[in-house]
N, C-alpha and C positions, 0 to 999 in steps of 0.2 A: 573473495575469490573472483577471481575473473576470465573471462572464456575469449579467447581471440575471436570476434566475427568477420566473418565473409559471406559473399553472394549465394551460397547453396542454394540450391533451389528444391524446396520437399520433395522428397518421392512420392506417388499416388499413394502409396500403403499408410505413408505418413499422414498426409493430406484429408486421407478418407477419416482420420481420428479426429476425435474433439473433445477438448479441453471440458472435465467432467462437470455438471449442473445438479448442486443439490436442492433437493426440495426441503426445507427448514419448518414446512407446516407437516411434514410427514408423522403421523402419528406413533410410528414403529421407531423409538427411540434408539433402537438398536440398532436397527438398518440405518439410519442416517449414521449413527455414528462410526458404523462400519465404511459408508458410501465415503465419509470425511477423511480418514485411515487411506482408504486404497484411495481417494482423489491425490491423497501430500504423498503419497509412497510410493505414487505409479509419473505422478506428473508435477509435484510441490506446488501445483497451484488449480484452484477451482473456480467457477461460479456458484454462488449462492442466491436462491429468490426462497419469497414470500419470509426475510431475513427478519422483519420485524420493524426495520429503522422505515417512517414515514416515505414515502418520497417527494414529498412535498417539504420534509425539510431536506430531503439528499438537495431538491432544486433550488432553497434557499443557498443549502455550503456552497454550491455551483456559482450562485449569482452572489457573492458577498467576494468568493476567491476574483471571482470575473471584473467585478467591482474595483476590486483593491487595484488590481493590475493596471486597470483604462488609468488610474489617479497620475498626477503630473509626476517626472521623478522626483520631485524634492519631497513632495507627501511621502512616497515609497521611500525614501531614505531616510524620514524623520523614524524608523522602525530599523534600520538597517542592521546586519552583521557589525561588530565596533571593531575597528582595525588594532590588529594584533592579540584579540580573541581567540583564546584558545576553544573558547563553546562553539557550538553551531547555529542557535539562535539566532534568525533576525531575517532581514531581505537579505539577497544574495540576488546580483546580475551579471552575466556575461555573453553580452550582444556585442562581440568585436570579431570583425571578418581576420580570422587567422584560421587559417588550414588545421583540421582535426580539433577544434577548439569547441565546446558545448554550447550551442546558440538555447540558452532556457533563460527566465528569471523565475526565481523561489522565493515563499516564503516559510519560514520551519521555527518553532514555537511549541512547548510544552503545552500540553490540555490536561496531563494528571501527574501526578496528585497535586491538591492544592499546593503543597508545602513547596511543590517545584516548580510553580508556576512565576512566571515574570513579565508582565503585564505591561511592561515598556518593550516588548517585540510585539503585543497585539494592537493592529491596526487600531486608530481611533475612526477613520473613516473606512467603510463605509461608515453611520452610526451603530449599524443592525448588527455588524461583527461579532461583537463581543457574546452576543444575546445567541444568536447561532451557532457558532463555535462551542460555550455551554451547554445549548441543547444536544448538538449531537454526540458532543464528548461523553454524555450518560447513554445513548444509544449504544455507540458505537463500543464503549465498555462493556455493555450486559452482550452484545454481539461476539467480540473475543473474548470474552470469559466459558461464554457457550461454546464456540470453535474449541477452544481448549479443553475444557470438558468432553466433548466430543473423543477429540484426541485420545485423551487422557484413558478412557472409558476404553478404546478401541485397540488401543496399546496394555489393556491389562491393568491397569493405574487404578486408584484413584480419581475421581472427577476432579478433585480440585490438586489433585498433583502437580500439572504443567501450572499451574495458575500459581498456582507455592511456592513452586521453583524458579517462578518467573519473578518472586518478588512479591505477589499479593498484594494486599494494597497498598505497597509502594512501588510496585511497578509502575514504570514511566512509562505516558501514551504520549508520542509527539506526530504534532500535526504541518505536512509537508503541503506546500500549495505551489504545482507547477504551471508553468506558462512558458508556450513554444509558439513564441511571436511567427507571422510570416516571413522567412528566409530569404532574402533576395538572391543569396550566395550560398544555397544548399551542397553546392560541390566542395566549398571550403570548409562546412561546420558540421557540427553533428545534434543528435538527442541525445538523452540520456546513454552514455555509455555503457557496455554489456555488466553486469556485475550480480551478485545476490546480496539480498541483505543480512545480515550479520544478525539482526532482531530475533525475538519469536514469530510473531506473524504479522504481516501487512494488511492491512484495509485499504484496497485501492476501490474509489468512486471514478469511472471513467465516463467517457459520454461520446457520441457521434465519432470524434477526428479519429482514424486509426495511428498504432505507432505502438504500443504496447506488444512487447513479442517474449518468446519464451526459445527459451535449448533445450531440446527434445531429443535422441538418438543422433547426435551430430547434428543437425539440424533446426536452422529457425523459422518459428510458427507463427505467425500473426495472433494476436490474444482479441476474438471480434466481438464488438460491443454489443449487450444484449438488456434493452429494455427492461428496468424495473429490476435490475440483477447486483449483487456488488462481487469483483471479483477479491478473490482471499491468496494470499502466496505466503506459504510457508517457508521460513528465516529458516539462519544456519544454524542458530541454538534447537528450534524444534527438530529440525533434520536428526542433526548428532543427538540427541535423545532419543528415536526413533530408531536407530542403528544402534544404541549401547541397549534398545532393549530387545532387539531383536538379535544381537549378539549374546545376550543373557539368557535368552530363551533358547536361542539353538546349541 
């Protein structure tokens, strides 16, 4: 689905609001899981800290995604998208000055399950990629497995209900790595286009640049970077569960 954007400018009532911050070391398993509920039901998308994942390797994925990018193009295309692919696997570039056109390069790649993995979209350089990529794909797993439990728990469920319905352990984790080079021609191109994701939920690792934003009451909000935090946005599949079961209940 997709939202027509324009210039609005927030209202102060809007503005004075902020995008909700859970605490994950919270010992009140109930409270957080209630905090997780009203964060996806009021705003479909949170921050979370004291999340669990290192961040010492969050600044590894950082420097390996950072890495791959600086590499010459023909490195980046020995990984590419293979023309006339119907998957979505591999690099992906469009740095050409046309009007309304997305100025990004991506790279996107299965991390779970093993059985779906394909190891000719994983960079061989940097060397450390592969090693990293691995590491966090077990984090970042026990991470949304917890969110959805949370969920799950909050919604009246089951813990491991969204997690079941999501596939379990064959649900697929795919890993997106973007890069929004400097624009010489910003009036021509765009960022990522307005859209929601279609998934259960997102793990976005963000850092410094701003540009990540959200639709709030008509209105869009800057999403601001917060040290030591990962932010979580809940997909269209979690939504529409969320709504059949609060149309159940009422």
């Amino acid at each position: 689905m997709e939202v027509e954007r324009d210039q609005h400018i927030s209202p102060p009532s809007l503005m004075a609001k902020t995008i909700p911050i859970i605490d994950l070391s919270n010992l009140d398993e109930e409270l957080v899981a209630h905090a997780v509920v009203k964060g996806s039901e009021e705003w479909g998308i949170f921050h979370v800290v004291n999340h669990g994942i290192p961040m010492d390797l969050i600044q590894r994925l950082k420097d390996v995604g950072t890495q791959f990018f600086e590499l010459p193009e023909t490195e980046k295309k020995a990984v590419a998208k293979q023309d006339g692919s119907k998957d979505f696997e591999g690099y992906t570039t469009n740095l050409k000055y046309v009007k309304g056109e997305v100025w990004t390069e991506n790279l996107f790649h299965r991390i779970w399950p093993p059985t779906c993995i394909n190891f000719d979209y994983w960079p061989k350089n940097p060397p450390q990629y592969r090693e990293v990529i691995e590491e966090y794909t077990k984090e970042t797993k026990k991470l949304s497995e917890r969110i959805l439990g949370y969920l799950s728990e909050g919604l009246g469920l089951p813990s491991e209900a969204l997690i079941q319905g999501l596939g379990g352990e064959s649900t697929e984790y795919v890993m997106r790595i973007n890069n929004y080079p400097p624009d010489p021609k910003p009036d021509l191109t765009l960022g990522v286009p307005e859209h929601t994701d279609i998934i259960g939920i997102t793990i976005i690792i963000t850092n410094e640049v701003p540009g990540l934003q959200i639709f709030k009451d008509d209105h869009w909000l800057d999403v601001h970077y917060i040290p030591s935090s990962i932010t979580v946005n809940i997909g269209d599949q979690i939504m529409a569960e969320q709504w059949k079961v609060q149309e159940c209940v009422a």
